[in-house]
PLY file of the C-alpha trace (Angstrom):
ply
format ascii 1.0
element vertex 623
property float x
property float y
property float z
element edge 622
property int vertex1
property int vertex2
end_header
89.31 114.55 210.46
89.50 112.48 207.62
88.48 109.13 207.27
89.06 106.67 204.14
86.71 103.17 204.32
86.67 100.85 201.70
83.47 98.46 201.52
84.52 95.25 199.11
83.82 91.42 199.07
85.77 88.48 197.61
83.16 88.35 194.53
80.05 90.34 193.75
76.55 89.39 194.93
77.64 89.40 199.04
75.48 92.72 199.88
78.88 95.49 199.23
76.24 98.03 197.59
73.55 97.38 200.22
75.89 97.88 203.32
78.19 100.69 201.63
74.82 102.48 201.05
72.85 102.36 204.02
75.85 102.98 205.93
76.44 106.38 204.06
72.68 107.20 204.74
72.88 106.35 208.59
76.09 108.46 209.29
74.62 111.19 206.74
71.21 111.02 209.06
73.61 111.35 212.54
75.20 114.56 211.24
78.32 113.45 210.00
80.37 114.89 206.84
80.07 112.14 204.21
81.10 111.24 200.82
80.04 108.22 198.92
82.30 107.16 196.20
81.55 104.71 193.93
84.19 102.93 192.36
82.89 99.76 190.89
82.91 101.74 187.62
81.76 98.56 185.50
78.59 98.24 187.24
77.81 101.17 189.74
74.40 101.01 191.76
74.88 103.19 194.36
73.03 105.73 192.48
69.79 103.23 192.61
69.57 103.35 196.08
70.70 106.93 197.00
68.79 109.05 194.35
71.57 111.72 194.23
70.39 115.06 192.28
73.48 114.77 189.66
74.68 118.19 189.30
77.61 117.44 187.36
79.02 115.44 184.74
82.00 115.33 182.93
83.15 113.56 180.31
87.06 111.68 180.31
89.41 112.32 177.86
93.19 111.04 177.65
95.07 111.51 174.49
95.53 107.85 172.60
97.40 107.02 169.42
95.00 106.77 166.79
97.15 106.56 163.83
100.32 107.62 162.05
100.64 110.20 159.71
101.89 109.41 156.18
103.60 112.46 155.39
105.84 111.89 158.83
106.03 108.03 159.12
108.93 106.05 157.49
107.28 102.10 158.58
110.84 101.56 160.55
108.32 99.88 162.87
109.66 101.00 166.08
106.17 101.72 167.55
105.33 98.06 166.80
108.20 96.49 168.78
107.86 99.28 171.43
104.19 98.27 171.91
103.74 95.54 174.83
99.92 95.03 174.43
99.83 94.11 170.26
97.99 97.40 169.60
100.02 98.27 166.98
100.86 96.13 163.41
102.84 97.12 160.42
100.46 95.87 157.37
101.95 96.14 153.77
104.25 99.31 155.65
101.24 100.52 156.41
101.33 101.47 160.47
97.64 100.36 162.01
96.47 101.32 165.95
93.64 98.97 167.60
92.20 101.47 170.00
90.70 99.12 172.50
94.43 96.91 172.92
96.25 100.51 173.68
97.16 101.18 177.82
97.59 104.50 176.59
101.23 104.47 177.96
102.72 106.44 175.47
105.49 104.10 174.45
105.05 104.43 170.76
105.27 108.33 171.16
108.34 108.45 172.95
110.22 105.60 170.04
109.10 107.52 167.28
112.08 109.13 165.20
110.17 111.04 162.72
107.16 112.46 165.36
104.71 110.71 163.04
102.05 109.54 166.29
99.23 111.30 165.96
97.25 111.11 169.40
93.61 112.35 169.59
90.79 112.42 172.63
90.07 109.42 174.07
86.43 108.94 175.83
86.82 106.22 178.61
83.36 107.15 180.86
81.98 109.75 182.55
82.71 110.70 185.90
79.30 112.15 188.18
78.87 114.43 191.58
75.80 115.04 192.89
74.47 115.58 196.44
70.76 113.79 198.38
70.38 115.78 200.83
74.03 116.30 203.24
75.51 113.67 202.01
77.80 114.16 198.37
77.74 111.48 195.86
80.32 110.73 193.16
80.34 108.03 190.66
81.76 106.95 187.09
80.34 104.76 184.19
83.10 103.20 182.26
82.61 103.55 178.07
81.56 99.99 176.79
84.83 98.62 175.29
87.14 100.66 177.90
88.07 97.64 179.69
91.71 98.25 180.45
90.53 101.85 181.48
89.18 101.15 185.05
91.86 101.97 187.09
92.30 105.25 185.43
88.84 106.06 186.17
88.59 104.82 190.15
91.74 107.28 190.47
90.07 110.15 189.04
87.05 109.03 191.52
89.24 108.99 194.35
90.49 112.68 193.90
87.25 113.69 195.18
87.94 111.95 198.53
88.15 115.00 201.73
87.57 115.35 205.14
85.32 113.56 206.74
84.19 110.17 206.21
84.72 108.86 202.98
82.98 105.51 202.36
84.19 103.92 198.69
82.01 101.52 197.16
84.53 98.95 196.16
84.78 96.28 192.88
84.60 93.12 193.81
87.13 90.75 193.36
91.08 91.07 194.16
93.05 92.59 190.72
93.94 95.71 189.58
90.71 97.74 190.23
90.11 96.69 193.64
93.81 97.64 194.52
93.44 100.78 193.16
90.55 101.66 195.17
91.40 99.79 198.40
95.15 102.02 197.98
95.69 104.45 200.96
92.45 103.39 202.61
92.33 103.23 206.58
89.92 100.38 206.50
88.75 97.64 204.11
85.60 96.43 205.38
85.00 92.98 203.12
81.70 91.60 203.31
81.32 87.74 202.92
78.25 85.44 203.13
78.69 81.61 205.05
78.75 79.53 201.82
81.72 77.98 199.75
81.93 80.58 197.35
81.96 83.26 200.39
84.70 81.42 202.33
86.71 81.20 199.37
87.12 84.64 197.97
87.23 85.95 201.72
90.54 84.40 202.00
91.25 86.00 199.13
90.45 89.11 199.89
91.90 89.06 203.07
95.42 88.25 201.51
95.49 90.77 198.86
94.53 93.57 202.04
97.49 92.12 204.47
99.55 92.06 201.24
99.30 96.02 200.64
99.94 96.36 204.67
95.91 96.67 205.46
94.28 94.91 207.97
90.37 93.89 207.20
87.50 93.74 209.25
84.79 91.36 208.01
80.70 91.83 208.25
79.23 88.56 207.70
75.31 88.83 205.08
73.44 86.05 205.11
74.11 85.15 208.93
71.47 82.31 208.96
73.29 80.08 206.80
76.54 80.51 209.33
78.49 77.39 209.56
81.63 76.07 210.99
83.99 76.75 208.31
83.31 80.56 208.28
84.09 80.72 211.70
86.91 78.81 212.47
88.60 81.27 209.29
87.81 84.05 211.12
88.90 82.92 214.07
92.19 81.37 213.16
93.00 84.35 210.29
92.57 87.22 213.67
89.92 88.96 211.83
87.78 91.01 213.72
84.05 90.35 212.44
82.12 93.65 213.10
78.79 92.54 213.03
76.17 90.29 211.10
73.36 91.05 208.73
70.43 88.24 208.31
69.21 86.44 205.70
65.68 88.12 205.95
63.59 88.00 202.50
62.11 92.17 203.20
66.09 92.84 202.48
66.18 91.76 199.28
62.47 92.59 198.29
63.82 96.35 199.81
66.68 96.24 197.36
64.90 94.66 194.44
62.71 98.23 194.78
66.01 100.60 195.70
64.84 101.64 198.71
67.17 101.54 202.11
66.60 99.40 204.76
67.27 102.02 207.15
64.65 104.17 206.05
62.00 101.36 205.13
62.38 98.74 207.75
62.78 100.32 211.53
64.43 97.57 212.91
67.52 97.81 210.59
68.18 101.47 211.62
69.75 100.40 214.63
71.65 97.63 213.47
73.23 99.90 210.65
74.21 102.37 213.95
75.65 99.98 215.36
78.08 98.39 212.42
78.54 102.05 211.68
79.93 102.56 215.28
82.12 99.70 215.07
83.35 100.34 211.51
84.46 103.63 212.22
86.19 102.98 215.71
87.78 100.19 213.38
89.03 102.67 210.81
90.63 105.37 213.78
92.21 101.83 215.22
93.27 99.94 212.28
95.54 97.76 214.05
98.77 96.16 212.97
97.90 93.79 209.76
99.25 90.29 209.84
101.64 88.42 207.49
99.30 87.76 204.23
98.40 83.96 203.30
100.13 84.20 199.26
98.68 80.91 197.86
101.20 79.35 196.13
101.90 79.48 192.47
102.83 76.78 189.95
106.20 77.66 188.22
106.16 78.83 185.21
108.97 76.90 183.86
108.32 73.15 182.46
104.98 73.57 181.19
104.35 75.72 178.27
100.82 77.53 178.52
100.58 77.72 174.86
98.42 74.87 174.13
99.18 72.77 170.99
96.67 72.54 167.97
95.31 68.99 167.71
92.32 67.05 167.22
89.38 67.54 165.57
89.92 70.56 162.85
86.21 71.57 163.86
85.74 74.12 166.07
83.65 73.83 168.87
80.59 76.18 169.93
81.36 78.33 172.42
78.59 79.44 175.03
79.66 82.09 177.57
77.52 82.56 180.74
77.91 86.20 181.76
76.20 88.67 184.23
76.67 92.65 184.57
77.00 92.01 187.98
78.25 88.86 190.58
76.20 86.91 192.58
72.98 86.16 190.36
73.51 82.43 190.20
76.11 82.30 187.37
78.46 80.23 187.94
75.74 77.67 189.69
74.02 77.91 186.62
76.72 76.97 184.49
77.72 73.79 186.81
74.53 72.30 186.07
74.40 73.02 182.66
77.63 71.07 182.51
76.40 68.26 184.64
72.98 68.06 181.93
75.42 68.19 179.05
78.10 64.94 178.18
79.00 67.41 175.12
80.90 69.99 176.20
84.14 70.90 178.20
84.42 73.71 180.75
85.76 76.35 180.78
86.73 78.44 184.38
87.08 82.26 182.71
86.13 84.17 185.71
90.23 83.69 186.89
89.56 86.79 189.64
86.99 84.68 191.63
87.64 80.99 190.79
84.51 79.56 191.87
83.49 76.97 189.62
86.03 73.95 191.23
84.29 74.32 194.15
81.42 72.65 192.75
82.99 70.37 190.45
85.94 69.26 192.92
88.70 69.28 189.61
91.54 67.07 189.72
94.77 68.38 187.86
96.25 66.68 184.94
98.34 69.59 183.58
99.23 73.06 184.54
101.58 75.35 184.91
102.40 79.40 186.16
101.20 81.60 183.99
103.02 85.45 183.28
100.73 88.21 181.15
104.56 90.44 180.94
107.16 92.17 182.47
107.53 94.02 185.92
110.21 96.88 185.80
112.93 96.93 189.02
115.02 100.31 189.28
118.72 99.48 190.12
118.76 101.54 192.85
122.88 101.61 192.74
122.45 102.87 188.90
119.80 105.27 189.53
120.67 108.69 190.16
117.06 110.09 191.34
116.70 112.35 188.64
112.77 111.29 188.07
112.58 110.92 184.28
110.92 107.68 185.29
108.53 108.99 187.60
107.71 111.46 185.24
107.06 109.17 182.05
105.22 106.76 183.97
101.27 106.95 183.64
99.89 104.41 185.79
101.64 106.14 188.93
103.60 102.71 189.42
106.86 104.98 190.72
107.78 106.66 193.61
111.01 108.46 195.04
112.41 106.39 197.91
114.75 106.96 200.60
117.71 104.71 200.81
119.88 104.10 203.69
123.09 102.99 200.91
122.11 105.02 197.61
120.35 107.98 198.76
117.64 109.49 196.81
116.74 106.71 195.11
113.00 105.63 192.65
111.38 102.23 193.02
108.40 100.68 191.00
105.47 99.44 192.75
104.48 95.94 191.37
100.94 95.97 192.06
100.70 99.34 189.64
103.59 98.09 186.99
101.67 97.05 183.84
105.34 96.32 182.17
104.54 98.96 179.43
108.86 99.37 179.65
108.12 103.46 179.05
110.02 104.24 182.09
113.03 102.25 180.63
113.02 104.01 177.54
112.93 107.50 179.72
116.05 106.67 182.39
119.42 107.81 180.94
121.05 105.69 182.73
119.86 102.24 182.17
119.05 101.84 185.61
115.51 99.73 184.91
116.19 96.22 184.24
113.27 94.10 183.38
111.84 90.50 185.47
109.52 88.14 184.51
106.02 88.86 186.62
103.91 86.04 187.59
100.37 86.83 187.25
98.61 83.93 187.43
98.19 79.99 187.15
96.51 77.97 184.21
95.04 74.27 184.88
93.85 71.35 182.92
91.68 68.89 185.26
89.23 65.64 184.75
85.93 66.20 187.03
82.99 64.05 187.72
81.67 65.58 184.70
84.06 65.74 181.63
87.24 67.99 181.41
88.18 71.30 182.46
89.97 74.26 182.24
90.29 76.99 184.83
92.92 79.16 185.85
93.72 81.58 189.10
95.09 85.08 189.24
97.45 86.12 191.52
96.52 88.42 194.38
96.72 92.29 193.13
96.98 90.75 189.84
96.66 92.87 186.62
93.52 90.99 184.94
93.99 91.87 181.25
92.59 89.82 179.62
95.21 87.45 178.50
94.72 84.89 181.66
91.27 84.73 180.46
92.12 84.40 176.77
94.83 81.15 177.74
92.14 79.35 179.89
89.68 79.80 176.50
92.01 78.23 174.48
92.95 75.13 176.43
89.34 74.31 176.72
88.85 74.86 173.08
91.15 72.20 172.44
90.11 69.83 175.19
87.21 69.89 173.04
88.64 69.18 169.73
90.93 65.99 170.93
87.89 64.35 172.33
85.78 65.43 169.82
83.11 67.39 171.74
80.72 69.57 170.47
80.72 72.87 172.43
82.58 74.70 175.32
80.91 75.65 178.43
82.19 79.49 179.70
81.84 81.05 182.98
82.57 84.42 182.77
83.73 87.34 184.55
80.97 89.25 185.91
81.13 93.63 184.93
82.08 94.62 181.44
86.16 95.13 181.86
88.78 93.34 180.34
88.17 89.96 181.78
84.73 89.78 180.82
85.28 91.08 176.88
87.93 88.51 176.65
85.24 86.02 177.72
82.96 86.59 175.13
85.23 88.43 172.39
84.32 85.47 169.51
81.82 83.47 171.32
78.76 81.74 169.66
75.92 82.34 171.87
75.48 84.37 175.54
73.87 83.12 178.50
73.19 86.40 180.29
72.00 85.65 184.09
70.06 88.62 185.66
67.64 89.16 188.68
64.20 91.16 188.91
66.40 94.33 190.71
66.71 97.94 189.68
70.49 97.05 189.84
69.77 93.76 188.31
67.73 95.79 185.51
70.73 98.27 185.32
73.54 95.79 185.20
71.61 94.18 182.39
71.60 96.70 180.28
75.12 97.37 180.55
76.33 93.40 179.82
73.30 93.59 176.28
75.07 96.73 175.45
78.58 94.86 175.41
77.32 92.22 173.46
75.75 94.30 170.69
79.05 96.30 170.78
81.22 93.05 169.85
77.92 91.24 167.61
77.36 88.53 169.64
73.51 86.34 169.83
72.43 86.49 173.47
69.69 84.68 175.38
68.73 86.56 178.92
67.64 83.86 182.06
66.18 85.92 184.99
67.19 84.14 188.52
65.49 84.77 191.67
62.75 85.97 189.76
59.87 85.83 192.65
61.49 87.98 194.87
59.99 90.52 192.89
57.76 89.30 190.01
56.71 92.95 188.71
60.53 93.69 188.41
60.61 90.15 186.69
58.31 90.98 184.05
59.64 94.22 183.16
63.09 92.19 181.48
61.11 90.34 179.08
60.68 93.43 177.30
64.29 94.15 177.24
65.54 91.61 176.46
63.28 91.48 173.34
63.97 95.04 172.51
67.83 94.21 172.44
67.53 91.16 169.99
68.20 88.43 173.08
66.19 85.35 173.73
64.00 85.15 176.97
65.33 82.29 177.69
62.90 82.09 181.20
62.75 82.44 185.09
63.94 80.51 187.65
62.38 81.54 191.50
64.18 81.71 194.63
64.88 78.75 196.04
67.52 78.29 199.45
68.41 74.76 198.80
70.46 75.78 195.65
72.62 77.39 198.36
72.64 74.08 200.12
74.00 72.49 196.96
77.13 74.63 197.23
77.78 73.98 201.08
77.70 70.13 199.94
79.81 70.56 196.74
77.23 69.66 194.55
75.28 71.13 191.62
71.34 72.01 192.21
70.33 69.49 189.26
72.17 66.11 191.71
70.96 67.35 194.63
67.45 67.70 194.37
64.60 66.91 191.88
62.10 69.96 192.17
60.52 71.94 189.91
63.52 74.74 190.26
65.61 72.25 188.74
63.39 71.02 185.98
63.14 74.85 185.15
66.74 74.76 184.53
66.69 71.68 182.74
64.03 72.94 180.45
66.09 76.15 179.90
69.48 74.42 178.85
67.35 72.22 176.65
66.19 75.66 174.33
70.14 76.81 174.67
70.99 73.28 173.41
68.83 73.35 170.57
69.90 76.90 170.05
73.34 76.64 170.19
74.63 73.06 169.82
72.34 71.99 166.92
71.98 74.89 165.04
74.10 78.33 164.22
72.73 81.33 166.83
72.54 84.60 164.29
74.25 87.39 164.98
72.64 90.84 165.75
72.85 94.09 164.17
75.85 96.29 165.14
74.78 99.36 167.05
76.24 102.31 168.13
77.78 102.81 171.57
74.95 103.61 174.00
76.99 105.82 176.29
0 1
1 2
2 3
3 4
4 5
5 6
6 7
7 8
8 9
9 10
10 11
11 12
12 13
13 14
14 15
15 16
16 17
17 18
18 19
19 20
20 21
21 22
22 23
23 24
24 25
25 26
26 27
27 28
28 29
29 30
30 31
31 32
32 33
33 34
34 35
35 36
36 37
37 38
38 39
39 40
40 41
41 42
42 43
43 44
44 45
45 46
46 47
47 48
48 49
49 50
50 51
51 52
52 53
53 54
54 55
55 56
56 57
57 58
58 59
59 60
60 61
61 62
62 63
63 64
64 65
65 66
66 67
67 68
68 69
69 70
70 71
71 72
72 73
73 74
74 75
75 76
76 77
77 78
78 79
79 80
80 81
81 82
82 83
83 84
84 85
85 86
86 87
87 88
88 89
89 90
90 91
91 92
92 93
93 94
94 95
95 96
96 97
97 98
98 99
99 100
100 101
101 102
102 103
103 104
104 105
105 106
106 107
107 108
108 109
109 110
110 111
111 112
112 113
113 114
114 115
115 116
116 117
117 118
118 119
119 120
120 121
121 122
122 123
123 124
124 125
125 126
126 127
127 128
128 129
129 130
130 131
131 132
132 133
133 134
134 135
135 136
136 137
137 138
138 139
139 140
140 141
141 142
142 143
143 144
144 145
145 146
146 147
147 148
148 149
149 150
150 151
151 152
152 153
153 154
154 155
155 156
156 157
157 158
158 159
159 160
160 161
161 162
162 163
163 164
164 165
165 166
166 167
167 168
168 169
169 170
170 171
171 172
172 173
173 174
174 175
175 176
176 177
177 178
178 179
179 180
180 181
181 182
182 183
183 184
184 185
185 186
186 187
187 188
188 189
189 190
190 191
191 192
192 193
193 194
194 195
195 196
196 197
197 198
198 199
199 200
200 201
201 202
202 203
203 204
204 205
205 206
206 207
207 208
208 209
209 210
210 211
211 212
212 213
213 214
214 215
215 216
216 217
217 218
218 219
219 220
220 221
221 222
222 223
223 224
224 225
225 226
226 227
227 228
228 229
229 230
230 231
231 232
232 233
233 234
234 235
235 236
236 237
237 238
238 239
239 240
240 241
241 242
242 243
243 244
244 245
245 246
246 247
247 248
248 249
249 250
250 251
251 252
252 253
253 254
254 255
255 256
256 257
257 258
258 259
259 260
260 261
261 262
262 263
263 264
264 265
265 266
266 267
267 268
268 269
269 270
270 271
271 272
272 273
273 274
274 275
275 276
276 277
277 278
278 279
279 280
280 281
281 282
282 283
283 284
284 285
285 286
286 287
287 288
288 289
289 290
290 291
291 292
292 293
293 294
294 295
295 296
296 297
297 298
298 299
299 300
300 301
301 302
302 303
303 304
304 305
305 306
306 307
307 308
308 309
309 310
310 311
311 312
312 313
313 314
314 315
315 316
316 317
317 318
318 319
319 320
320 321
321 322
322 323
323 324
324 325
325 326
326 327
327 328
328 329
329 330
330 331
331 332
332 333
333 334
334 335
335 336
336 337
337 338
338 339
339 340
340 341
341 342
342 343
343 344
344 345
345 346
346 347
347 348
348 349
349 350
350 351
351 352
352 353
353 354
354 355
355 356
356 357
357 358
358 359
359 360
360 361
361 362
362 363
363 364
364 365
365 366
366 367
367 368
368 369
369 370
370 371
371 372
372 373
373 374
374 375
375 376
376 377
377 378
378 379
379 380
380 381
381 382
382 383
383 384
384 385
385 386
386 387
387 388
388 389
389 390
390 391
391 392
392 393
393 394
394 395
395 396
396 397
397 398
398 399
399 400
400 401
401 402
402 403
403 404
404 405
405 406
406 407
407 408
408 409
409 410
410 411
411 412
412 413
413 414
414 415
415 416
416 417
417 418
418 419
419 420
420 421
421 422
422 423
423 424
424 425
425 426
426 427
427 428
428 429
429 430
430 431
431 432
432 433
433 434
434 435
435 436
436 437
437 438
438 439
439 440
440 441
441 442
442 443
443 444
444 445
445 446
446 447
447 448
448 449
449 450
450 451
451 452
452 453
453 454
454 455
455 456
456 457
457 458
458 459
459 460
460 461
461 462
462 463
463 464
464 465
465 466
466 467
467 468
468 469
469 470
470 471
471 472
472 473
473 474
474 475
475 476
476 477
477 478
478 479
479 480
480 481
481 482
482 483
483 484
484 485
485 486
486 487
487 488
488 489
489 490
490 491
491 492
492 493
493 494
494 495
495 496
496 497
497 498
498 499
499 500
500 501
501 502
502 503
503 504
504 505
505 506
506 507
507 508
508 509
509 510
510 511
511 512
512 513
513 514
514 515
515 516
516 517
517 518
518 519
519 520
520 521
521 522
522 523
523 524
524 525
525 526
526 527
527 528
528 529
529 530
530 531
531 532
532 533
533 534
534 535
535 536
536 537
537 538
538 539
539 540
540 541
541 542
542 543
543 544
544 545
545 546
546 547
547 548
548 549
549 550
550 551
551 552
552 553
553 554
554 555
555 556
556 557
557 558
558 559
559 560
560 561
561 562
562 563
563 564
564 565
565 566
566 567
567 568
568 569
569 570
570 571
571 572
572 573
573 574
574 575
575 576
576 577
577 578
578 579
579 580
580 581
581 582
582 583
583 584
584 585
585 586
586 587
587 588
588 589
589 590
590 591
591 592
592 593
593 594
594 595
595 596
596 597
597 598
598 599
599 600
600 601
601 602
602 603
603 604
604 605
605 606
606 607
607 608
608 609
609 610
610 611
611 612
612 613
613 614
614 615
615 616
616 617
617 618
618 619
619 620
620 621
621 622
C-alpha cells in the first residue's frame, strides 16, 4: 500500500508544520510505515520538531550557463533573443549570463551556432534523509538566491516518496511550488483557521486542488474563534472538515519549544488518532472533486500594466515588511503602519496570498490582467509523436497523450509550462505554436487610508517574480504624482522569487519574527537574504510572551547580523478581532499592544523616512 497526503494551507502561519508533524509521529507510534517529506524548501521546520538523526546529505547540482567562450562565440546574439527570462545581454559584443535570472532551460545551448555556452555546476540546496526512530525523514534547504529553483528541488524531494504512508509537508500558498508538491497526491489536507485571512486563502486553496482534479479535506486550527462565515464555506463548497484543533495557549508554548503535542500534552494524543483515522480513510476514499471556483480575471487587453513615469522625479523610500515564514503578524503589521503614516502609499507584494485588502477594503480605480509570458500548445494534427519535445523539456511540462483523431499524440501541461519556447526550438515539425498565458491581475485602488497597489495571481500560477516587480512599480509612482515620501511593502513570506523581488532595491526591512525555534530558524534564513542582496534591516519580534526566553535570545541575532531591534510586541487575541471586523489593531483599540506598535513605526519613521538607512557589509552565502 501506498499512500500520498499532502498537508498545505491557503497562507503560512495556520498550524501545516504542527499537524503534518504530529501526525507523522502518531501513525509512526501505531506501527505504520511512514515517510515525512518536507517540501516547503524556503523555510522547512519539520526538522525542529522531529529531531531526525541526518544521515545523509547531498548537495544539488544542475549544469547552468555561466558564460561564453571567446575563442567560440561570434556575438550573433542568438542566446540573447532565445532567452525568455533577460538572463542574458550582449554588452559592447561582449555576451554576459546573470546566474540568478537563468530557469536553467537550456535554450541558449540549443541556439548556439558556434557551441560557444559554456555550462558549469550549479548549487541550488541541499537535499537531507535521516530517520527518528521508525519513521524516515527527508528534507531540502534551498541556496539563498535560488528562488526560481524550488520546484526543481520539491521534485527531487518527492522521488523519495514509497510505500506506505507518505505525509508531504506542503508550501503554503497556491503557485508553482505548492502544485508541484500537491501533483499526484491522493489527498490534500488544507488547514485553515476561522478569521478573514483563513477564509480567504481557503477558497483559494480549495480551487487550485479541484482545478488539478483533487478533492480537499479541510482541518479547521484555531476552532475557538469559529464563526459563521467559515462554516457556511464549508458547507456550501461540499468540503468534508475532518476535525478541529483549539486555540489552546500550551500549543503554541509546545511549539515555541519544538516539542509535539502528542508526546507532551496527553490529551492531544487522542485527538491526533483520531484526525489521523479520518485523514487516512479520506485519502483510500478521495471522492469525486467538484468543478473548481476560477475567480475571474481582468483582461489583459485595454489597460497597459506598464505604468507611465510621472510626477515627482524623487524617488520614494521604499520599506518592505518581510518574514521567513507566514503568519507572524505581517501583513497586520503593515496595515497599521499605513493607517499611522499619511506619507506613504501601499504596496500589496505578497500577490500568492492577497491579504492586505481585507483590511483596508480597496476600491479600484485602475487595473488590468496581467501575463509574466508564453504557454506552449502542441498542434496535435502537426505533431507526429516523435518526443523531441518531451525530451528537451526540463520542467517535465510534456507528456505523450492518447488521441481518439491523431493518435500518438504530446500535450503541454500549463500549470508546469514556464514558456521557456525550448520545446519549440526541438519539434521538427513546427507543431508548438505559442498563446498568451494569463498569470495574474494588477490593481490601482483609493482606501480609507491613501492609495494602493496590489495585485492577484492566478491559481497554479508561476510566481516569478515579475507580478511582484509590476505591483512595486505602480506604487512607486502613486507615490511620486502625489508627492509622498515613502512606499509601504508587504511582502511575500519564504526567501523564493516573490519575496527577492520584494526587497531586490529596497531602502530599509521590516523583518517580523516570533520567539519559536522555527521562528528563530526562519529568521535566520530571511537576515541571510538580506545581507546576500545589501539591504539595512530592522527585526520586530511578535507574539513575544508566548515564550519570553525564546524572545530574548533574537536580540542577539539580530545584533550579530547588523539589523535593528526594532522591539516586541506580546500576544494579544483582539488583534485577531481586528481582522474579523475589517479593521487595523491601531482603530480598533487603544491598549498598550497598540502603543507598542506605534512606538515601533515611530523609530522606522525616523529611520527610514527622515534619514538614509546604511547599508551592511556584503557577506558570503551562509549555506
Amino acid at each position: 500500500m501506498q499512500l500520498k497526503i499532502v498537508i498545505s494551507s491557503g497562507k503560512g502561519g495556520t498550524g501545516k508544520t504542527f499537524l503534518a508533524t504530529n501526525l507523522a509521529r502518531i501513525l509512526e507510534q501505531s506501527g505504520k510505515q511512514v515517510r515525512y517529506l518536507d517540501c516547503d524548501v524556503e523555510a522547512p521546520n519539520g526538522h525542529l520538531f522531529l529531531n531526525p538523526e541526518i544521515k545523509l546529505e547531498e548537495t544539488v547540482h544542475l549544469l547552468s550557463p555561466s558564460a561564453a567562450d571567446p575563442d567560440r562565440c561570434t556575438s550573433c546574439g542568438a542566446c540573447v533573443l532565445a532567452c525568455q527570462y533577460n538572463a542574458i545581454v550582449m554588452v559592447q559584443k561582449q555576451v554576459m549570463f546573470f546566474e540568478n535570472l537563468c530557469h536553467i532551460c537550456g535554450a541558449c545551448t540549443r541556439v548556439c551556432p558556434a557551441d560557444a555556452v559554456i555550462e558549469k555546476p550549479r548549487d541550488i540546496g541541499i537535499l537531507r534523509y535521516g530517520q527518528n526512530g521508525g519513521l524516515d525523514f527527508h528534507d531540502g534547504r534551498l541556496k539563498t538566491g535560488e528562488g526560481g529553483m524550488s520546484p526543481v528541488l520539491i521534485r527531487r524531494i518527492k522521488r523519495n516518496q514509497g510505500s506506505g504512508i507518505n505525509i508531504m509537508d506542503s508550501p503554503p500558498g497556491t503557485a508553482c511550488p505548492v502544485v508541484e508538491t500537491v501533483r499526484d497526491a491522493d489527498l490534500c489536507v488544507l488547514v485553515t483557521d476561522p478569521t478573514p485571512f483563513g477564509l480567504h486563502d481557503l477558497r483559494l486553496s480549495v480551487s487550485m486542488c479541484r482545478d488539478m482534479n483533487l478533492e480537499p479535506a479541510v482541518i479547521i486550527n484555531r476552532a475557538d474563534f469559529m464563526n459563521d462565515a467559515l462554516k457556511d464555506y464549508c458547507r456550501t463548497a461540499g468540503l468534508e472538515v475532518l476535525g478541529e484543533i483549539p486555540d489552546d495557549r500550551r500549543i503554541a508554548e509546545a511549539c515555541s519549544n519544538g516539542s509535539l503535542v502528542v508526546d507532551t500534552i496527553p490529551e492531544y494524543r487522542e485527538l491526533m488518532k483520531n484526525l489521523a483515522a479520518s485523514i487516512i480513510r479520506r485519502a483510500e476514499n478521495p471522492g469525486k472533486p467538484r468543478p473548481a471556483a476560477m475567480p475571474d480575471m481582468l483582461p489583459i487587453s485595454g489597460l497597459s500594466p506598464d505604468p507611465a513615469d510621472s510626477g515627482s522625479s524623487v524617488k520614494p523610500r521604499e520599506i518592505v515588511v518581510v518574514s521567513g515564514k507566514g503568519g507572524t503578524g505581517k501583513t497586520s503589521l503593515t496595515a497599521c503602519f499605513f493607517a499611522l503614516e499619511a506619507q506613504t502609499a501601499v504596496a500589496d507584494c505578497d500577490v500568492d496570498a492577497s491579504d492586505l485588502p481585507l483590511v483596508l477594503q480597496p476600491e479600484m480605480t485602475e487595473g488590468g490582467g496581467f501575463s509574466g509570458g508564453d504557454a506552449a500548445v502542441i498542434d496535435p494534427e502537426k505533431c507526429t509523436g516523435c518526443g523531441a519535445c518531451e525530451q528537451a523539456c526540463r520542467f517535465g511540462a510534456i507528456a505523450p497523450f492518447q488521441d481518439e483523431k491523431d493518435g500518438s499524440v504530446f500535450i503541454v501541461d500549463e500549470k508546469s509550462c514556464e514558456g521557456c519556447r525550448v520545446c519549440s526550438l526541438a519539434c521538427p515539425e513546427q507543431a508548438v505554436r505559442f498563446i498568451t498565458a494569463v498569470h495574474g491581475e494588477w490593481r490601482v485602488s483609493k482606501t480609507r487610508f491613501g492609495l494602493m497597489s496590489h495585485a492577484r495571481l492566478s491559481l497554479s500560477g508561476e510566481n516569478s517574480g515579475k507580478l511582484v516587480t509590476l505591483v512595486r512599480k505602480h506604487a512607486e509612482q502613486l507615490a511620486r504624482r502625489n508627492g509622498l515620501a515613502g512606499v509601504l511593502i508587504d511582502g511575500s513570506p519564504g526567501i523564493g522569487c516573490p519575496v527577492i523581488a520584494s526587497v531586490t532595491g529596497a531602502d530599509y526591512a521590516v523583518v517580523v519574527t516570533e520567539p519559536t525555534v522555527s521562528g528563530l530558524h526562519d529568521l535566520n534564513r530571511i537576515l541571510d537574504l538580506l545581507r546576500f542582496f545589501r539591504i539595512a534591516s530592522g527585526v520586530i519580534v511578535n507574539k513575544s510572551d508566548i515564550n519570553p526566553e525564546k524572545a530574548e535570545e533574537i536580540r542577539p541575532i539580530t545584533e550579530q547580523s547588523g539589523s535593528d531591534f526594532l522591539g516586541m510586541i506580546p500576544y494579544d487575541r483582539r488583534i485577531t478581532e481586528a481582522q474579523v471586523n475589517g479593521m487595523t489593531a491601531v482603530e480598533f483599540m487603544d491598549t498598550p499592544v497598540t502603543q507598542t506598535i506605534r512606538s515601533i513605526w515611530n523609530r522606522i519613521r525616523e529611520r527610514c523616512l527622515l534619514s538614509a538607512p546604511e547599508i551592511p557589509p556584503l557577506t558570503p552565502d551562509p549555506l
